[in-house]
N, C-alpha and C positions, 0 to 999 in steps of 0.2 A: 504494500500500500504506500502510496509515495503521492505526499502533496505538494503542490505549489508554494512558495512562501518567499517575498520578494525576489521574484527572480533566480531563488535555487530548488530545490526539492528536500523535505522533509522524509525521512525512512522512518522505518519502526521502531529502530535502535533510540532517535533523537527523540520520538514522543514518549518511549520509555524513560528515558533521563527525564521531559521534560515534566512528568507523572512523579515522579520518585523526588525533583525539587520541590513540585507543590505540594507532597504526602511531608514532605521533611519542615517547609515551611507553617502552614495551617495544620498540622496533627490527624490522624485520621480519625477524630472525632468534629471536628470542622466541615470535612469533606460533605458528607450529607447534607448540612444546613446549608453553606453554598451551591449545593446539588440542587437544592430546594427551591433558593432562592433565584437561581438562574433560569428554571425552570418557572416559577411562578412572572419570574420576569417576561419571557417569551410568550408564557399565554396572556398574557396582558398585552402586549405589542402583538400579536391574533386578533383579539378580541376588540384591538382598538382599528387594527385594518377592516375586519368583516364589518364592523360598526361603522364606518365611513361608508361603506361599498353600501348596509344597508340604507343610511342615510340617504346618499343618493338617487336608490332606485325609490322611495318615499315620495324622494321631491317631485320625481318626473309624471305621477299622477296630478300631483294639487299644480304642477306647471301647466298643463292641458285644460285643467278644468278652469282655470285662470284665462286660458288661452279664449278658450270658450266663450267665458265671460265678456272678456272685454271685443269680441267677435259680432258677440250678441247687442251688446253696450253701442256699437260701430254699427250696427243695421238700422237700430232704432233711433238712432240720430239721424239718418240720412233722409 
Protein backbone atom coordinates (compact mmCIF):
# COMPACT_ATOMS: atom_id res chain seq x y z
CA UNK A 1 0.00 0.00 0.00
CA UNK A 2 1.83 3.06 -0.99
CA UNK A 3 0.41 6.72 -0.64
CA UNK A 4 1.11 9.88 -2.18
CA UNK A 5 2.55 12.55 0.39
CA UNK A 6 4.18 15.76 -1.08
CA UNK A 7 5.59 14.49 -3.88
CA UNK A 8 7.07 11.09 -2.59
CA UNK A 9 5.40 7.99 -1.42
CA UNK A 10 4.40 6.61 1.95
CA UNK A 11 5.06 2.47 2.58
CA UNK A 12 3.95 0.57 5.26
CA UNK A 13 7.11 0.49 7.17
CA UNK A 14 6.65 4.79 7.49
CA UNK A 15 2.91 4.46 8.71
CA UNK A 16 4.09 1.99 11.01
CA UNK A 17 6.71 4.35 12.60
CA UNK A 18 4.31 6.99 12.08
CA UNK A 19 1.41 4.74 14.44
CA UNK A 20 4.18 3.74 17.02
CA UNK A 21 5.09 7.85 17.54
CA UNK A 22 1.52 8.64 18.05
CA UNK A 23 0.83 5.33 20.45
CA UNK A 24 4.23 6.75 22.24
CA UNK A 25 3.12 10.22 22.31
CA UNK A 26 -0.89 10.38 23.59
CA UNK A 27 -0.68 6.62 25.50
CA UNK A 28 -2.81 4.13 24.38
CA UNK A 29 -5.47 5.13 26.56
CA UNK A 30 -5.87 8.58 24.45
CA UNK A 31 -6.11 6.71 21.22
CA UNK A 32 -9.80 5.91 21.58
CA UNK A 33 -11.01 9.34 22.77
CA UNK A 34 -9.25 10.90 19.69
CA UNK A 35 -10.66 7.98 17.69
CA UNK A 36 -13.92 9.24 18.87
CA UNK A 37 -13.44 12.55 18.54
CA UNK A 38 -12.21 12.59 14.94
CA UNK A 39 -14.87 10.54 14.15
CA UNK A 40 -17.73 12.45 15.68
CA UNK A 41 -15.87 15.32 13.83
CA UNK A 42 -16.51 13.84 10.32
CA UNK A 43 -20.00 13.01 10.96
CA UNK A 44 -20.70 16.44 11.64
CA UNK A 45 -18.90 17.83 8.59
CA UNK A 46 -21.68 14.96 6.71
CA UNK A 47 -24.29 16.01 8.27
CA UNK A 48 -23.53 19.62 7.62
CA UNK A 49 -22.92 18.92 3.77
CA UNK A 50 -26.35 16.80 3.39
CA UNK A 51 -27.84 19.67 5.26
CA UNK A 52 -26.83 22.21 2.73
CA UNK A 53 -27.74 19.87 -0.20
CA UNK A 54 -31.10 19.46 1.76
CA UNK A 55 -31.45 23.07 2.15
CA UNK A 56 -31.26 23.77 -1.34
CA UNK A 57 -33.40 21.27 -2.81
CA UNK A 58 -36.35 23.00 -0.02
CA UNK A 59 -35.70 26.25 -1.67
CA UNK A 60 -36.33 25.21 -5.39
CA UNK A 61 -40.15 24.40 -4.54
CA UNK A 62 -41.06 27.80 -2.60
CA UNK A 63 -38.76 29.42 -5.72
CA UNK A 64 -41.43 28.29 -8.23
CA UNK A 65 -44.23 28.89 -6.22
CA UNK A 66 -42.82 32.59 -5.95
CA UNK A 67 -42.32 32.22 -9.45
CA UNK A 68 -45.81 31.67 -9.98
CA UNK A 69 -46.83 34.27 -7.87
CA UNK A 70 -45.54 37.20 -9.07
CA UNK A 71 -46.54 35.58 -12.82
CA UNK A 72 -49.85 35.64 -11.76
CA UNK A 73 -49.39 39.39 -9.94
CA UNK A 74 -47.93 40.28 -13.82
CA UNK A 75 -51.32 39.07 -15.69
CA UNK A 76 -53.40 40.88 -13.44
CA UNK A 77 -51.92 44.06 -13.82
CA UNK A 78 -51.99 44.16 -17.40
Amino acid sequence: MKLLFLGGSIGMGEILIIALVILLFFGGAKIPELMKGLGKGVRSFKDGMNGTANEKEAQKPAEKEAEKKAEKKAEKSE
